[in-house]
Phi, psi and omega in degrees: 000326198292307181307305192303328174296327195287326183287334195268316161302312168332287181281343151299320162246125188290167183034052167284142189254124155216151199267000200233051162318300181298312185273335147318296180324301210293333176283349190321306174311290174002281168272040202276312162333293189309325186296308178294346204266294177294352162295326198287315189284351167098017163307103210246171176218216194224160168195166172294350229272102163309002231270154195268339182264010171330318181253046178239131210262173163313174156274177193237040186283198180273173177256015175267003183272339213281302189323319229309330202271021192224312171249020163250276187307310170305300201266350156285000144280314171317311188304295169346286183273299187276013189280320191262354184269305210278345167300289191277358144327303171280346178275325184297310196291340154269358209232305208070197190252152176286101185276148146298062212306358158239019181066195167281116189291018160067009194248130189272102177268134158306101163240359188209134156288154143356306192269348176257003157286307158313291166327302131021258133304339170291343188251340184274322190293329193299280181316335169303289191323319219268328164327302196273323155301276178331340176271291167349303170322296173279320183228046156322290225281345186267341219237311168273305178326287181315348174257312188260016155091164201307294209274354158302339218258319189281032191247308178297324187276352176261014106356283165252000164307325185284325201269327160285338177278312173301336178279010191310315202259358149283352190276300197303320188308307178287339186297289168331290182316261173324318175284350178279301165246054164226017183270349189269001156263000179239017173332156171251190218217190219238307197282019178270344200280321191260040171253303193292332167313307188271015195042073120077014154105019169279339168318146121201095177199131154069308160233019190265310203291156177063006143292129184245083167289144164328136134177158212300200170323296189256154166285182187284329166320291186292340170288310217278321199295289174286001181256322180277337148341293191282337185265329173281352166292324143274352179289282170323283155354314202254329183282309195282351165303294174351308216265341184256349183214048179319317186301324190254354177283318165062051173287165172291168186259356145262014119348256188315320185269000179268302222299330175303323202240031130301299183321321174295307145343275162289342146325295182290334179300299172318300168337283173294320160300306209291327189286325177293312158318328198277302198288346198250041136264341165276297183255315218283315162301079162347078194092004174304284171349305201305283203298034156227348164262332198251322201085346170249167184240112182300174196258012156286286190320311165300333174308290191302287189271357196223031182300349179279303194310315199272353190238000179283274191258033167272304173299322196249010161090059131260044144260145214242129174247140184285110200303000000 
């Protein structure tokens, strides 16, 4: 038992002082069962280590969790941002953009306040940043790090590392703000199934084109966009606390390896929503951008993409045209 312990330390604690050095390696592979079986049994050693997790061993999780970030999570973020970039690059070009058919009507209709434009952005400018640090973060070290060499990439990561914690908490601040108040606009509704039958009238070629499905303030697309929003926003949200405040959270160090690879997760899941939100808000819509910039739409676009919402506050006289 006195071996099993020297081995289980050997491999388990850095900077353990031990006198049996040689002959622990060589049984190590050996006994490696064993070693987990009494780690598993609350078997503990000493080490030099000052670290407030000290007397705490490596974890004993299964070890098929170890592979996930290095041949999951990394390259399913990457695939997430040029994978869905690279998509939709190729559907404009085969596709085109959703045109206005009647073109722009010079008259601006109200649709966002201030504060949910501000709000918004407090939350979109956040959700870029924390992407693109986060793809570093996770999948640097497989994707970039082998191109730009060991002491660039790590001169750049000690960069964005300070720069992914910080945007955390305005990213939390706008998640909370928009799942609180915009969820009583994103119900989903009887006429959203036949918005995802026609793609939501973005074709156009062959029997999708020039279908204009129903839909309210939000389309069925921007429900799903904000419901997954709000629930992998909070998985994030609650794993990057994890991951930021270990000292007051005080998790296990298999704790710490579920929340990474929730995060990770939720990461690629935002991502790929996120990417799809950005084009078809920019690029894919015609006169779409202006309502994240002004807060008003022009009133062909409300017609066109939002005719229940636009015929809505038309009937009960809140509709507001910009002065």
């Amino acid at each position: 038992m006195f071996k099993t312990l020297l081995v289980m330390a050997a491999l388990l604690l850095p900077g353990l002082v031990l006198a049996d050095t040689a002959d622990t390696t060589t049984h190590a592979a050996s006994q490696s069962e064993v070693v987990w079986q009494a780690l598993k049994e609350g078997a503990s050693g000493y080490t030099t280590s000052q670290s407030e997790f000290h007397g705490q061993p490596i974890n004993s999780y299964d070890p098929r969790i170890l592979p996930l970030r290095s041949n999951i999570l990394a390259p399913g973020l990457m695939l997430a941002l040029f994978g869905m970039i690279a998509v939709f690059i190729l559907f404009i070009m085969v596709n085109g953009i959703s045109k206005l058919h009647h073109g722009f009507s010079g008259k601006m209709v109200f649709r966002w306040s201030k504060r949910d434009v501000a709000i918004h952005w407090l939350g979109a400018i956040p959700c870029l940043l924390l992407i693109l640090t986060g793809l570093m973060l996770l999948a640097g070290r497989f994707f970039v790090e082998p191109v730009m060499g060991q002491g660039a990439f790590a001169s750049m990561m000690a960069l964005v590392k300070p720069v992914h914690d910080i945007m955390a908490f305005p990213f939390m601040a706008g998640w909370l703000l928009m799942t609180l108040l915009w969820a009583k606009n994103q119900i989903p509704a009887k006429y959203d199934l036949d918005w995802f039958l026609v793609v939501g009238g973005y074709i156009n070629f062959g029997p999708f084109k020039g279908k204009h499905p129903d839909a309210g303030f939000a389309n069925a697309g921007e429900k799903l966009w904000f419901w997954t929003f709000a629930a992998f926003g909070l998985v994030i949200s609650l794993s990057g606390i994890v991951l930021l405040f270990p000292q007051y959270v005080e998790p296990s160090r298999t704790l710490s390896l579920l929340a990474i690879v929730a995060h990770g997760a939720s990461a690629i899941i935002i991502c790929a929503f996120s990417i799809v939100h950005i084009f078809m808000a920019t690029v894919m819509s015609e006169g779409g951008m202006e309502c994240m910039v002004s807060g008003y739409c022009d009133e062909n676009w409300a017609k066109q993409h939002h005719n229940v919402w636009y015929d809505d506050i038309k009937a009960d006289g809140s509709l507001q045209y910009k002065s």
